[in-house]
N, C-alpha and C positions, 0 to 999 in steps of 0.2 A: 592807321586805317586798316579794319579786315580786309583779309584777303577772301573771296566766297568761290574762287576754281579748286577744289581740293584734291583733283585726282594725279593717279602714283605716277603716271607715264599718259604718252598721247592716246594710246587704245583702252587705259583703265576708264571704273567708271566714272561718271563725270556728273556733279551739279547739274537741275537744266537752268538756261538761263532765268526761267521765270522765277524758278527758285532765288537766286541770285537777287533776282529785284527786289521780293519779297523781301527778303533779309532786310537790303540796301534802305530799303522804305523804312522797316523796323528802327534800323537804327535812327535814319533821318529824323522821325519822330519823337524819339525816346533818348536821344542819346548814350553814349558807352555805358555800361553799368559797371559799376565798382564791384569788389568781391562780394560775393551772397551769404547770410547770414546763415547758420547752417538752418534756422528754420523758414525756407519759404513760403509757408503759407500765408503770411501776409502781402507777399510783394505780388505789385502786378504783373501780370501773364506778361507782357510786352519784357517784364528789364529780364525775368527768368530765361526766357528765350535769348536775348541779347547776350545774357552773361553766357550762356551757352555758344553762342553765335564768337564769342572771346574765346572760349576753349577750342573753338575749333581751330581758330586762326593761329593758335599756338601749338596745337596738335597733341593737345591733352585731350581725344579724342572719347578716352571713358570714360572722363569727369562732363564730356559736353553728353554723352549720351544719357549718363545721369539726369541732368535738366532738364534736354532735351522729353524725358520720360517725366519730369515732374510736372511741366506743361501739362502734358499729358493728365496726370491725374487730377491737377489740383483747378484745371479749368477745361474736362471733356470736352463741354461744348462750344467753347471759342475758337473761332476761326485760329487760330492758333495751337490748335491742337492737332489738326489737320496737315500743318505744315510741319509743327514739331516734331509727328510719329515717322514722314520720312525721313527728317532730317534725322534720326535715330538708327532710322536704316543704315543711312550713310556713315555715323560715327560709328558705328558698332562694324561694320567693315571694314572702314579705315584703322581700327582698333584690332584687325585681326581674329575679332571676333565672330565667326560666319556663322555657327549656331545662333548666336542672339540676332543676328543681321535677319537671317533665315526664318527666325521665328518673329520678328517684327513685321519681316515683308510679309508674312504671312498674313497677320493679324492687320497691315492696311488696307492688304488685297480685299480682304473678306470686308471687311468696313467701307471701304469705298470701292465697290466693283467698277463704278461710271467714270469717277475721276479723273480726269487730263493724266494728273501725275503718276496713274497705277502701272503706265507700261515703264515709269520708273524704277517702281519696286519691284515689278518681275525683273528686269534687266538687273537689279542688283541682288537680286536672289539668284538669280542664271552665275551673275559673278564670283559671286559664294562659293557656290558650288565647282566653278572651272579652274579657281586658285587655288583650291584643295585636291587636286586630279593627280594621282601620283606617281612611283615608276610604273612601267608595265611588269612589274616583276609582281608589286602589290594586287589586291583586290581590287576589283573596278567599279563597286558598287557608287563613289562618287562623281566617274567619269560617265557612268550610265542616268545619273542625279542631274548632272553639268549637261546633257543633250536635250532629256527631255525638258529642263527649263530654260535652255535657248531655243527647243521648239516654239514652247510657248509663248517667248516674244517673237519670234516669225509670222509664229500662225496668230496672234487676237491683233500684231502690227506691223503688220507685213510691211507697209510706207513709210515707216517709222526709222530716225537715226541711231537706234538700239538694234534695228532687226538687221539692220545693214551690219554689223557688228557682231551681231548674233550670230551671223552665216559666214562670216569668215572663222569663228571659233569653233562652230558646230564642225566644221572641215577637219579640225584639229582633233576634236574626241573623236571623230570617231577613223581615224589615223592611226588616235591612242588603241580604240578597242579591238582594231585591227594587228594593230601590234600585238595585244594581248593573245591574240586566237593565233597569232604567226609562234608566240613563243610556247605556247601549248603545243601546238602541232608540232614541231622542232623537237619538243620533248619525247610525244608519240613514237615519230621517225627513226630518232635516236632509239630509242627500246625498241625498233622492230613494228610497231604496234599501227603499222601501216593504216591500217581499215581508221581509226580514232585518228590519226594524221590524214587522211585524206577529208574526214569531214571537217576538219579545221579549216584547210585550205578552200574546199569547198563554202563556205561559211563565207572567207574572207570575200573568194571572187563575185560569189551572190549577191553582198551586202554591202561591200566597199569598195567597190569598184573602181569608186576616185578620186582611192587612197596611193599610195608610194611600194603597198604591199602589192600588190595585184600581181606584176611580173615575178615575185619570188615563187609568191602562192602557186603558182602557174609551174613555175620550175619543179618546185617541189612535189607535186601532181605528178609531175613526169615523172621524176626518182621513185616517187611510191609506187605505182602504176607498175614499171619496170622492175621493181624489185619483189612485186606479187605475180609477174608474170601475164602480164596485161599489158601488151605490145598494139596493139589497134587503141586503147582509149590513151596510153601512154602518147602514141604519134599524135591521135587527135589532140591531146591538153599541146601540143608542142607544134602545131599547127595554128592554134588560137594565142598561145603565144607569138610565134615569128609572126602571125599577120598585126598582130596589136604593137608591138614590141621590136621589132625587127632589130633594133642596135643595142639591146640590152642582152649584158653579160649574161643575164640567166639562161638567154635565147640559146646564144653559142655554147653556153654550158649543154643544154638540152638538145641540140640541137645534135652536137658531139655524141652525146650519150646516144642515141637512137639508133646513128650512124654505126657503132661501138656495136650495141647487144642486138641487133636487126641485121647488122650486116652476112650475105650471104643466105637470109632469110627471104620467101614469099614479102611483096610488098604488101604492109597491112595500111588501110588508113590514107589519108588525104598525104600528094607528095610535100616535102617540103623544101622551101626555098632556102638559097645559102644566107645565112648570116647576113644582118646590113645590108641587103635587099626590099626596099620601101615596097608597100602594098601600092594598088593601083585605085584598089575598090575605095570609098568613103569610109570615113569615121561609125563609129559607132556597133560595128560589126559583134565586139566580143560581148556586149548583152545580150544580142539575139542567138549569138552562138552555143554562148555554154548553157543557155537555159533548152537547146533543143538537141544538143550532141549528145548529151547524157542521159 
């Protein structure tokens, strides 16, 4: 008996049920098909897909995407053709193949814009794209690929069991591209090149706010600020830290630091609290903060 749940783990992507049925029906109908002749143009639409609907369950995944495409060609217009092209999506994914995956979902999107099934094919093109996301050491142009097409299953299905999925992964690129602007900036830093490290960190806190980067960005702000001779916006970034951040190391790192190159100094800038001293005021403060401090 096939098996029609093919995905890698519990958060990969996943058959939708209805797809499932479909299959389930196909075969009811038609019965297993035996190996395929290499010339299918004479066999009917039903046993080509079936036999396809065989390789999947054996996880000969580019021999099923094969068929799955020959459907496709050799009876455009049967309702089985419809169903073939995503299931092609699907094998060519499972096959590791995300360019072809990518350029299928493409070509069913544009084909069937109305279809029930298309926020499938965006969500396995969103997939594509996030399985291929690399270190932060690499270029990010696929992690920047991987956001915007989990946008777009948010944004056209937002109610939808892909967008719920969508928005826990989205959290993750862009963590990644967060990371990516933390290790540039680091690079800056290191050379001296304070002013190009400050807009890193600046970047980060603007736009990822919440990410895991935030309180480093924040630290690191200080040490630049301090080491250009900038003791008022230095205290202020170490103020917006201790109030958001109060038990994190970067705080007390910063926190030190201020105390260190200020001490015996005119007080500049908002006072600060000791270390691991909780804020009193509500959440939300360091968006409205750093977009009006600076």
């Amino acid at each position: 008996m096939l098996r029609f749940w093919f995905g890698r783990s519990s958060d990969s992507a996943r058959l939708p049920s209805a797809l499932a049925l479909l299959a389930l029906t196909a075969i009811a109908l038609t019965g297993c098909a035996g190996k395929p002749e290499d010339d299918d143009s004479s066999k009917p639409v039903e046993v080509i897909y079936n036999d396809a609907m065989d390789k999947m369950a054996i996880t000969d995944y580019v021999t099923a995407a094969q068929y799955f495409d020959e459907v496709d060609r050799l009876y455009p217009y049967s309702v089985w053709a419809t169903k073939a092209e995503l299931m092609e999506i699907y094998a060519q994914y499972q096959a590791n193949k995300y360019d072809d995956a990518i350029a299928a979902a493409n070509h069913y999107i544009a084909l069937h814009p109305g279809n029930r099934d298309t926020a499938y094919a965006y969500y396995l093109k969103a997939i594509c794209y996030y399985e291929q996301i690399t270190d932060i050491g690499r270029d990010q142009q696929t992690t920047l690929d991987a956001q915007n097409a989990l946008q777009a299953v948010i944004d056209r299905y937002p109610d939808s069991e892909y967008a719920r999925d969508a928005r826990i992964k989205l959290d993750l690129t862009h963590d990644h591209l967060a990371g990516k602007e933390m290790e540039i900036g680091r690079f800056y830093e290191g050379k001296n090149l304070y002013i190009a490290a400050i807009n890193r960190y600046d970047h980060v806190i603007a736009n990822y706010q919440n990410t895991s980067h935030v309180p480093e960005a924040l630290g690191r702000l200080v040490e630049s600020y301090t080491a250009l001779g900038l003791p008022r916006e230095a205290k202020q970034t170490a103020a917006v830290l201790g109030y958001n951040f109060p038990y994190n190391p970067w705080y007390r790192d910063s926190y030190n630091l201020i105390q260190k190159t200020q001490k015996g100094q005119p007080s500049q800038g908002p006072e600060l609290k000791q270390p691991g001293q909780p804020s009193s005021s509500g959440p939300g403060w360091l968006s409205r903060t750093w977009s009006s401090i600076f």
